[in-house]
Residue frames as qw, qx, qy, qz and C-alpha x, y, z in Angstrom:
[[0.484, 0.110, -0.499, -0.710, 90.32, 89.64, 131.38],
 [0.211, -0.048, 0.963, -0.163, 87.37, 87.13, 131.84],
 [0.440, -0.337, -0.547, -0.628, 83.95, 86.00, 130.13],
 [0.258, 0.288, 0.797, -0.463, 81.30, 85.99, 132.79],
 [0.007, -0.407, -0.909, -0.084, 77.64, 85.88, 132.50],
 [0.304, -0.132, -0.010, -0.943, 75.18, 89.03, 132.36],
 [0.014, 0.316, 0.921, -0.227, 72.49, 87.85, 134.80],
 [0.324, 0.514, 0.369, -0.704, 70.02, 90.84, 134.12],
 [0.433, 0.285, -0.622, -0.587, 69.94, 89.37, 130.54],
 [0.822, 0.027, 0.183, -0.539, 66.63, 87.11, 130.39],
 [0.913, 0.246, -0.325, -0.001, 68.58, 84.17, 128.35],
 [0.552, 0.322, -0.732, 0.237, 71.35, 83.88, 131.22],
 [0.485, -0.458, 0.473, -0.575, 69.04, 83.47, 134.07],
 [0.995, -0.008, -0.076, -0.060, 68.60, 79.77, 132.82],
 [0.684, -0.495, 0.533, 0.060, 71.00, 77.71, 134.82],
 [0.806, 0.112, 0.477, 0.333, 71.26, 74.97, 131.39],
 [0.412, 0.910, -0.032, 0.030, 71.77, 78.31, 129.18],
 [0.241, -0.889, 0.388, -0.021, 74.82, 79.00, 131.08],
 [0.886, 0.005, 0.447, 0.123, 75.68, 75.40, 131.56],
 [0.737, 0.579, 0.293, 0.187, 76.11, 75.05, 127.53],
 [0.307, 0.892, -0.305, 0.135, 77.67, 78.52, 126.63],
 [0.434, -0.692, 0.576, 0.022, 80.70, 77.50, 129.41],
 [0.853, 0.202, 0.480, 0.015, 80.63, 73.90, 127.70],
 [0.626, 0.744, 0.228, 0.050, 80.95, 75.76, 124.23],
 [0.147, 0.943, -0.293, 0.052, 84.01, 77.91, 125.09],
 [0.891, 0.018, -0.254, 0.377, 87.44, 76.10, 124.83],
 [0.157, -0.957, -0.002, -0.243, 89.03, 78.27, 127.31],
 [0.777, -0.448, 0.294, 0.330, 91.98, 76.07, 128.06],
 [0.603, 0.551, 0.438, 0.375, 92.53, 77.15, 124.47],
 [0.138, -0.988, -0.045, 0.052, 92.21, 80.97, 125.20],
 [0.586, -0.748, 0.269, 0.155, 94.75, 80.66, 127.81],
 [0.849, 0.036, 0.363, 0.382, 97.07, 78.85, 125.66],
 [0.620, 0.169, 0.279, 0.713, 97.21, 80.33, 122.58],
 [0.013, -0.908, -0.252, -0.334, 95.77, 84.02, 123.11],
 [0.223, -0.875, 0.303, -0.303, 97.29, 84.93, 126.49],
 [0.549, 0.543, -0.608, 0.185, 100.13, 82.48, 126.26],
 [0.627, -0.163, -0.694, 0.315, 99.72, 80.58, 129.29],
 [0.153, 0.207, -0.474, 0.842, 98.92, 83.52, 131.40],
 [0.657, -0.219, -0.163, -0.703, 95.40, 82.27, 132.93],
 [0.050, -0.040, 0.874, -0.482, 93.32, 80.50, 134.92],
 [0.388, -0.393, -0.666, -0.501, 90.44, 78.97, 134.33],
 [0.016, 0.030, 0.769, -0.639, 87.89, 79.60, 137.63],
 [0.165, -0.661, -0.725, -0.100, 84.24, 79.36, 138.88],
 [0.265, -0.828, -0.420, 0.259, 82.09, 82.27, 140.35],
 [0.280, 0.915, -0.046, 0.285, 83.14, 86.06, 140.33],
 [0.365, -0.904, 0.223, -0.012, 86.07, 85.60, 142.45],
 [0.636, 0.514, -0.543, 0.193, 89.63, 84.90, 141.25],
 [0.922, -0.209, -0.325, 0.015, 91.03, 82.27, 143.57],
 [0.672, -0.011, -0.302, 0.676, 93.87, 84.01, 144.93],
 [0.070, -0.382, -0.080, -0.918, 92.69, 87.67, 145.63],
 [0.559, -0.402, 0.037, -0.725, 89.98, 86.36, 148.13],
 [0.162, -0.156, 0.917, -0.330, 88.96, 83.99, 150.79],
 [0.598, 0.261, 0.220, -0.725, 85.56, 84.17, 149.28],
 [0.522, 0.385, -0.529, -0.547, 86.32, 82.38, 146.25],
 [0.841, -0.073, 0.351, -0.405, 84.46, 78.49, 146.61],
 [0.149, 0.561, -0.715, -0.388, 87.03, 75.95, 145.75],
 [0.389, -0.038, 0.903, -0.179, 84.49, 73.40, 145.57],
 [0.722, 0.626, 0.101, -0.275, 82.27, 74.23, 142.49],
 [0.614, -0.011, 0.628, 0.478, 83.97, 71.73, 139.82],
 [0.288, 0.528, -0.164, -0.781, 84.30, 73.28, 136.59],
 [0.817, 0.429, 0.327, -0.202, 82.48, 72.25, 133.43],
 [0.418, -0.066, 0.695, 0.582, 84.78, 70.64, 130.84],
 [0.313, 0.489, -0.429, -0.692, 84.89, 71.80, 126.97],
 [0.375, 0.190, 0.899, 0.123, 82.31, 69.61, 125.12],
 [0.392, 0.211, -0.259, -0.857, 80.68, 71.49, 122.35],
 [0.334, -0.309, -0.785, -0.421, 78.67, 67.76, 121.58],
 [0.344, -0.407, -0.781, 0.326, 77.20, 68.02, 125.11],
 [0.088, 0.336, 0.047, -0.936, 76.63, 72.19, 125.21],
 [0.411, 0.115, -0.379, -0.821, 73.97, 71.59, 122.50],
 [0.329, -0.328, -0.878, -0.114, 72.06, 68.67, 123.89]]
């Protein structure tokens, strides 16, 4: 399971659209109390262990719902 982004949808080709929604979703949460600890929180479309592709330099964006709406 994961939440990505639908890029052929006009409101997530903005960059700050995206930004926000990620911001908005407490996803350390999810993991926790949905799929009991069985997750991982990553960047980009590639799960970090399944590829050499996957870019372990994009920093993820932290849960701030005050900052996702500014």
């Amino acid at each position: 399971r994961y939440i990505a982004w639908n890029f052929r949808t006009p409101f997530f080709r903005s960059k700050r659209v995206r930004q926000a929604m990620t911001m908005a979703i407490d996803c350390d949460r999810i993991i926790q109390r949905i799929m009991n600890g069985m997750g991982e929180r990553f960047a980009g479309p590639f799960y970090p262990g399944d590829t050499s592709e996957y870019n372990r330099k994009i920093e993820l964006l932290p849960y701030d719902p005050i900052e996702a709406v500014r």
